[in-house]
Legacy VTK file of the C-alpha trace (Angstrom):
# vtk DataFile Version 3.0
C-alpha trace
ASCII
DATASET POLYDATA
POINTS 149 float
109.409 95.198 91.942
110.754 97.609 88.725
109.939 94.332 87.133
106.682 93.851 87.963
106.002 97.440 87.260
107.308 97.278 84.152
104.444 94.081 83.186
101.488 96.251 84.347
99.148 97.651 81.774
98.756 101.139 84.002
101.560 102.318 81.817
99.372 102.301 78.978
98.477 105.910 78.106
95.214 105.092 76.059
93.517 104.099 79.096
95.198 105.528 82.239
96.545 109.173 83.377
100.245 109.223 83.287
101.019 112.584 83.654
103.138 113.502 86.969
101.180 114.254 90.146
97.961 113.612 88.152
94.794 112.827 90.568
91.501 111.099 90.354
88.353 111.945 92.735
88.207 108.879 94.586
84.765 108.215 93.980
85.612 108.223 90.005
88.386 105.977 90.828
86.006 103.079 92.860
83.908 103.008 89.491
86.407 103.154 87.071
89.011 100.274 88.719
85.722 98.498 89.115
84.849 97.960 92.998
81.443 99.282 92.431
78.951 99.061 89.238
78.140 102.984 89.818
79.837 106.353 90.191
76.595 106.426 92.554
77.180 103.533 94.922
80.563 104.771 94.621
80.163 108.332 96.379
77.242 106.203 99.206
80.228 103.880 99.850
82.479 106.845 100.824
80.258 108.546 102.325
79.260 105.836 104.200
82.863 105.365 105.607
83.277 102.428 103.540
86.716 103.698 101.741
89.674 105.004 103.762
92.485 106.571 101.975
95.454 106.327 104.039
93.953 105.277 106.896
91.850 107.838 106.984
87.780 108.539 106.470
87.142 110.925 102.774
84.503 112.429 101.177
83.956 111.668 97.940
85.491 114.763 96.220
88.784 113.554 97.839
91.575 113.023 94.906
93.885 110.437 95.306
97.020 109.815 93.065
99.420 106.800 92.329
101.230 105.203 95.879
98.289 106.293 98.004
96.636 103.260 100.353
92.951 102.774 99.696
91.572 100.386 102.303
87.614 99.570 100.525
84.955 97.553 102.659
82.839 95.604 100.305
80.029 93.448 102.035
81.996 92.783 105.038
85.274 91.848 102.944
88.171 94.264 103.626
90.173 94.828 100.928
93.470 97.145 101.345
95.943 97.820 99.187
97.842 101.014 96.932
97.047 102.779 93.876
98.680 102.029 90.610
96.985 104.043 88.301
94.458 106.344 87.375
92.264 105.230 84.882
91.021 107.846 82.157
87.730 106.121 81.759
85.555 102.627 83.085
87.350 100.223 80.915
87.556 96.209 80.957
88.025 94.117 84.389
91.436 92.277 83.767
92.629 95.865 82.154
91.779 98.060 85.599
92.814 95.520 87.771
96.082 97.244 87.018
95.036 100.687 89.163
94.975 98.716 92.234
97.765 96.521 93.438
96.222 94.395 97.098
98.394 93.984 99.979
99.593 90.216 100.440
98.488 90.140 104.006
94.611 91.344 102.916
94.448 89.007 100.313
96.197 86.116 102.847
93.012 87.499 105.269
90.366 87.440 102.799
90.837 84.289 100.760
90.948 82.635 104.838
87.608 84.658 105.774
86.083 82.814 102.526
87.071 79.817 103.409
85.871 79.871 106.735
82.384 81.248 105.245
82.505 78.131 103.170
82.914 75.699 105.334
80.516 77.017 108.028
78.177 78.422 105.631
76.829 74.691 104.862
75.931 74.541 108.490
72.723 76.119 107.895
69.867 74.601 107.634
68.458 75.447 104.249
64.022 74.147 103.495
63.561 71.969 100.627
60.907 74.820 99.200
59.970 78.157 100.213
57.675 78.563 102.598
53.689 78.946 101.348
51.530 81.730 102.907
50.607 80.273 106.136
54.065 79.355 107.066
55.620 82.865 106.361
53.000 84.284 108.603
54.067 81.805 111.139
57.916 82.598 110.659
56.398 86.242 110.750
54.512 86.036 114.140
57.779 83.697 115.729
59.925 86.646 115.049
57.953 88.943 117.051
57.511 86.908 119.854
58.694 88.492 123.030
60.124 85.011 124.822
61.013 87.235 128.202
57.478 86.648 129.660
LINES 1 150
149 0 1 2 3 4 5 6 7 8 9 10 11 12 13 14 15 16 17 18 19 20 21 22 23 24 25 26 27 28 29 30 31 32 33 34 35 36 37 38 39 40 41 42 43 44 45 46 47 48 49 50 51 52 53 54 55 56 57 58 59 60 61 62 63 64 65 66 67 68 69 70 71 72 73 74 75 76 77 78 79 80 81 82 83 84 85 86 87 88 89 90 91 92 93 94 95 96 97 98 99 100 101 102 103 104 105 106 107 108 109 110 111 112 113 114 115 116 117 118 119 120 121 122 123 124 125 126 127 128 129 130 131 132 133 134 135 136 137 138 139 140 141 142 143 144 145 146 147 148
């Protein structure tokens, strides 16, 4: 592990806190490792229960700080994990891939979820073209049909 550690970019100073018992709003820290495109979706995503930080439910002025577990629910894809690093500032994707280090098992769990959406996801039926006018009212009025009576 000191090894791996040691290969991580979070030690670089220009573009993460290292400063002992530093801390990062978690909201700041969704945006800046790059899990949302917004400080804004950031904060609905929290507040929306979307982020726990060990294992619990946070508001969005919540700090967290290196070790802590973040579990983050993007789009129906869990993705938990711990904290490596606080970034200063939103910086490039391979670069703050180094605050956040996934668990094996949720990356074991969400590479098999995508496969299974892959395989059964071609089981759809999918129309040559989109539908014209008259068919989208049709799809429109089948929708609302109330098949109890």
């Amino acid at each position: 592990m000191a090894d791996d550690e040691a290969e991580l970019p979070a030690a670089d100073a220009r573009w993460f806190d290292l400063a002992p018992g530093a801390q990062l709003r978690i909201d700041k820290w969704l945006w800046h490792s790059r899990f949302h495109k917004s400080r804004a979706l950031a904060t609905v995503a929290v507040a929306g229960g979307h982020v726990q930080l060990n294992g619990e439910r946070v508001k969005a002025s919540r700090n967290l700080k290196v070790g802590d577990r973040v579990a983050v629910n993007r789009g129906g894809e869990l993705v938990e994990g711990h904290v490596t690093g606080l970034p200063l500032r939103r910086g490039p994707a391979p670069l703050m891939a180094a605050a956040f280090v996934e668990d094996p098992l949720s990356r074991e769990r969400r590479e098999r979820e995508a496969a299974f959406r892959k395989l059964h996801g071609g089981a759809m039926p999918h129309p040559e073209t989109k539908p014209d006018k008259r068919q989208r009212r049709q799809l429109g009025r089948l929708q609302w049909m109330d098949f109890d009576e």
